[in-house]
ROKETOR-891721 format. One record per residue: x, y, z of N, C-alpha, C in turn. Coordinates in steps of 0.1 Angstrom, whole numbers. Layout:
<pts>
(pt (X, Y, Z), (X, Y, Z), (X, Y, Z))
...
</pts>
This chain:
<pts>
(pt (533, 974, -483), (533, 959, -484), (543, 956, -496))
(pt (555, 948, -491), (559, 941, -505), (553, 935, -512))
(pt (558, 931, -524), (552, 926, -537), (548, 916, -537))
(pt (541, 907, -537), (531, 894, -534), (537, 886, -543))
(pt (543, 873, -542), (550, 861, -552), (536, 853, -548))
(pt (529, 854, -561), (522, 840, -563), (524, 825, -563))
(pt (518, 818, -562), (525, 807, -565), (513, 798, -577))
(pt (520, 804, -592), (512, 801, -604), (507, 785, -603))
(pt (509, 780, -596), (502, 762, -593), (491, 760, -580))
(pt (490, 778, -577), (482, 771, -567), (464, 768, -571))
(pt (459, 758, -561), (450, 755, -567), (437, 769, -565))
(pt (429, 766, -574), (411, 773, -570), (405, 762, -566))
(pt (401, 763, -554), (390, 753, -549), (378, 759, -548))
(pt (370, 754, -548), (355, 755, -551), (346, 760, -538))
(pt (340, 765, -540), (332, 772, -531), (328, 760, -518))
(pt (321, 769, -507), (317, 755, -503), (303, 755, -505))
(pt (296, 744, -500), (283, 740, -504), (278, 740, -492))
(pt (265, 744, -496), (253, 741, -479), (248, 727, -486))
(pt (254, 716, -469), (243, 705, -473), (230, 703, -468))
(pt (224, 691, -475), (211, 687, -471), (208, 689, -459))
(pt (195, 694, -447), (195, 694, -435), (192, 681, -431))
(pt (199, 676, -420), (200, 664, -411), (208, 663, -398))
(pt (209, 648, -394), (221, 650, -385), (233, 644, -388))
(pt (244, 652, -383), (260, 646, -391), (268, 645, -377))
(pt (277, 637, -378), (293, 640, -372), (296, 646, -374))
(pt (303, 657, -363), (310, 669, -364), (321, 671, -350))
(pt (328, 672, -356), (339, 678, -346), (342, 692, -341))
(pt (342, 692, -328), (344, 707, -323), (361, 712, -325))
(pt (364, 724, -336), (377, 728, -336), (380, 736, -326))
(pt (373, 746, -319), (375, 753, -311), (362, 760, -305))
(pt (368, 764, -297), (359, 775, -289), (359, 783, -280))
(pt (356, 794, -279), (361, 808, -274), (352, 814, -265))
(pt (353, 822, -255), (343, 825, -247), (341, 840, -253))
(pt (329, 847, -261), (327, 859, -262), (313, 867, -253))
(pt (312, 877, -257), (299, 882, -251), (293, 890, -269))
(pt (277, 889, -263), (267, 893, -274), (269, 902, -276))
(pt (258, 913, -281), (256, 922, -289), (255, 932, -277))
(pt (244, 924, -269), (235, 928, -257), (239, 927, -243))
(pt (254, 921, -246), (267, 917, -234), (263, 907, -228))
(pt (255, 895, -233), (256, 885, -223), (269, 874, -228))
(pt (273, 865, -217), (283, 863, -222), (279, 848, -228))
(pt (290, 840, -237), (286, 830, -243), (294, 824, -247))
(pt (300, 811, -254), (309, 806, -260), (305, 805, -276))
(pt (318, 812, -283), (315, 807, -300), (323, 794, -300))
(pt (312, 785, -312), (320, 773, -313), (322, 775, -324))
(pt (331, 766, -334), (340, 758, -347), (338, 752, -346))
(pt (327, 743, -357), (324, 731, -360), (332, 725, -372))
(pt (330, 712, -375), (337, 711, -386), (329, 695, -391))
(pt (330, 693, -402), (318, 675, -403), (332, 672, -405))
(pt (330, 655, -401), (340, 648, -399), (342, 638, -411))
(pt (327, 638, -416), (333, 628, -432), (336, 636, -440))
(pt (339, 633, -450), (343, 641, -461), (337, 644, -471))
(pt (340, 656, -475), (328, 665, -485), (321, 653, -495))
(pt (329, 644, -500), (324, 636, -509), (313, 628, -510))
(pt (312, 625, -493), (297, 614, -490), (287, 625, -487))
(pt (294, 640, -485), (279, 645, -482), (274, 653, -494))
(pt (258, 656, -492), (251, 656, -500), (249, 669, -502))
(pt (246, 679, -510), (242, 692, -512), (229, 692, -517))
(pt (224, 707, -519), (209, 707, -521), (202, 700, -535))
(pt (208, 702, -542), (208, 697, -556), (206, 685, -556))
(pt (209, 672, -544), (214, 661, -540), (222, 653, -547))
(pt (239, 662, -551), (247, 657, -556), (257, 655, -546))
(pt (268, 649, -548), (282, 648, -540), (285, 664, -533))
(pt (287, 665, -526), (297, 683, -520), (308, 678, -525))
(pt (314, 688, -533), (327, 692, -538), (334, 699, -524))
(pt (332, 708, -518), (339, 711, -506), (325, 721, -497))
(pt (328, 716, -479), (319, 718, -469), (327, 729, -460))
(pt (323, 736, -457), (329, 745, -447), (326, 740, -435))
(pt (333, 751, -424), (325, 752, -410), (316, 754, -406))
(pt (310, 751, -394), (299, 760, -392), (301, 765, -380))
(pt (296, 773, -373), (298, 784, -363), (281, 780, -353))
(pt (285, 780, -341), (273, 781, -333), (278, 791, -323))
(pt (269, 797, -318), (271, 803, -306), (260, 797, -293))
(pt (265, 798, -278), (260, 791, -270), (258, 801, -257))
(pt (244, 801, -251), (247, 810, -240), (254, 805, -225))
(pt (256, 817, -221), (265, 812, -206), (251, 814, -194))
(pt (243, 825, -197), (238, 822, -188), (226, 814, -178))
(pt (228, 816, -168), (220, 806, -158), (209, 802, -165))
(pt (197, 811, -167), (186, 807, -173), (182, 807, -189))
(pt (195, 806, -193), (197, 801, -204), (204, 789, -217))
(pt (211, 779, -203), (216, 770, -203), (212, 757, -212))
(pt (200, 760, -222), (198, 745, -226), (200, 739, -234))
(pt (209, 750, -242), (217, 745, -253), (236, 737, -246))
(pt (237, 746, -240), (252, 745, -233), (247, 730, -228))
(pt (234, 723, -225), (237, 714, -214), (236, 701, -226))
(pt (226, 704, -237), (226, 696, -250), (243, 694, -254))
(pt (248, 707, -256), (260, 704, -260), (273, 695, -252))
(pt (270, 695, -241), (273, 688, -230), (272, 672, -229))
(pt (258, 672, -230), (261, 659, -231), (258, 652, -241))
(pt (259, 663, -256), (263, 655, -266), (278, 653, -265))
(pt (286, 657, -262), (298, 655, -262), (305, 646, -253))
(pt (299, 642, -246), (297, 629, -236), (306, 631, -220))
(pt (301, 646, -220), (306, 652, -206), (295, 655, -197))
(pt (297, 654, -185), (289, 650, -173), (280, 663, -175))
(pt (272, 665, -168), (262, 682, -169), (268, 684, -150))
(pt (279, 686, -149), (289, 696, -138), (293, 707, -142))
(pt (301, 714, -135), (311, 727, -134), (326, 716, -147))
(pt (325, 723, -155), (338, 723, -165), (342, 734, -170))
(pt (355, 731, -178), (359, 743, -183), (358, 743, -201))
(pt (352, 746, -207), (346, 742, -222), (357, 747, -233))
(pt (365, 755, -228), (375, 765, -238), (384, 752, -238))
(pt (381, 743, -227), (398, 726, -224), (396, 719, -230))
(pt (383, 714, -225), (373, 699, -225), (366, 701, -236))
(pt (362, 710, -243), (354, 707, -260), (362, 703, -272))
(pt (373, 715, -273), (379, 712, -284), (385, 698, -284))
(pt (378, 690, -301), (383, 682, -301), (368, 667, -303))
(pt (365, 672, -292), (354, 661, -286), (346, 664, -304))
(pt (337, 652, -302), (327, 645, -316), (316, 648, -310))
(pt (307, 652, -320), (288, 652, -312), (280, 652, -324))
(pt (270, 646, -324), (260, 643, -337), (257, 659, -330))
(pt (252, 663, -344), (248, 675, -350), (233, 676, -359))
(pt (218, 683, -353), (212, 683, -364), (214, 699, -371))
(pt (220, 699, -382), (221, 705, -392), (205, 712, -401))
(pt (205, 724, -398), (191, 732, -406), (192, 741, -418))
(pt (183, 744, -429), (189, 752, -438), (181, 766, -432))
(pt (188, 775, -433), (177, 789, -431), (185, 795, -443))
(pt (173, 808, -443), (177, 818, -448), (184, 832, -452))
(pt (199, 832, -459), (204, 841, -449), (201, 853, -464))
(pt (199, 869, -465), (201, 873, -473), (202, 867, -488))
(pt (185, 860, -491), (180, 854, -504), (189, 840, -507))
(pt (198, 834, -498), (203, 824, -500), (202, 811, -490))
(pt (201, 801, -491), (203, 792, -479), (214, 789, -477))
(pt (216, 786, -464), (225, 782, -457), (227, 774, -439))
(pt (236, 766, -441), (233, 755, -429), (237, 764, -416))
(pt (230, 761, -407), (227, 762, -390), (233, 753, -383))
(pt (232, 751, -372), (233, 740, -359), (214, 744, -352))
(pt (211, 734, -351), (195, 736, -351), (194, 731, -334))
(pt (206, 720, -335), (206, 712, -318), (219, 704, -319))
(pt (221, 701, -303), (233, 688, -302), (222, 678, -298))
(pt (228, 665, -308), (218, 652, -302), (229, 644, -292))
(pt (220, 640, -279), (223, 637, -267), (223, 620, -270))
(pt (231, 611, -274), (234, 598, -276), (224, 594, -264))
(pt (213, 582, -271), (206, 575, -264), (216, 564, -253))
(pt (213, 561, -247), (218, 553, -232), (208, 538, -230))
(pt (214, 529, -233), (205, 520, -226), (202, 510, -239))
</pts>
């Protein structure tokens, strides 16, 4: 590898923060069709919140300095569809035959947001997609 030119101005930004569990706006960046551990197949999603770190809240219940992504995974199969169909029509697409790698990226869906525990630390989940009331 050549010699790495820094760039002595670049910034250090701050970790990111797990926030408070709730439901948020979130935007789907992408999503990819993979298979488990166990080979079933499934789509990973890229989430991303759509306000900005500053209104959301961290555990401490101060301002987030900076929020990451979050990652869900979703199964494909038949009898395991009831997340895929939540996500569905959180995203305000019919529960038909689509193609989700086309038609997600991009789309908005309230999100409830969970803290668990990962290796002595908390950290935010996707717990559910909430399906916009009607009527």
């Amino acid at each position: 590898m050549a010699l790495l030119n820094v760039n002595p101005d670049a910034e250090l930004r701050p970790e990111f923060e797990v926030v408070k569990a709730g439901t948020y706006a979130m935007r789907i960046k992408g999503v990819e069709e993979t298979t488990s551990q166990k080979g079933a197949q499934m789509l990973k999603l890229n989430l991303e919140f759509i306000d900005p770190a500053g209104t959301l809240t961290n555990l401490a219940g101060d301002p987030c300095k900076a929020v990451g992504q979050l990652f869900d995974y979703v199964m494909l199969a038949a009898d395991m569809q009831w997340k895929l169909r939540q996500l569905t029509e959180a995203a305000g697409l019919p529960w038909t035959d689509y193609d989700p790698i086309i038609d997600l990226p991009g789309k908005e869906v309230q999100v409830a947001v969970k803290l668990e525990a990962y290796e002595g630390e908390q950290r935010n989940k996707i717990a559910r997609y909430v399906i916009p009331k009607t009527g």
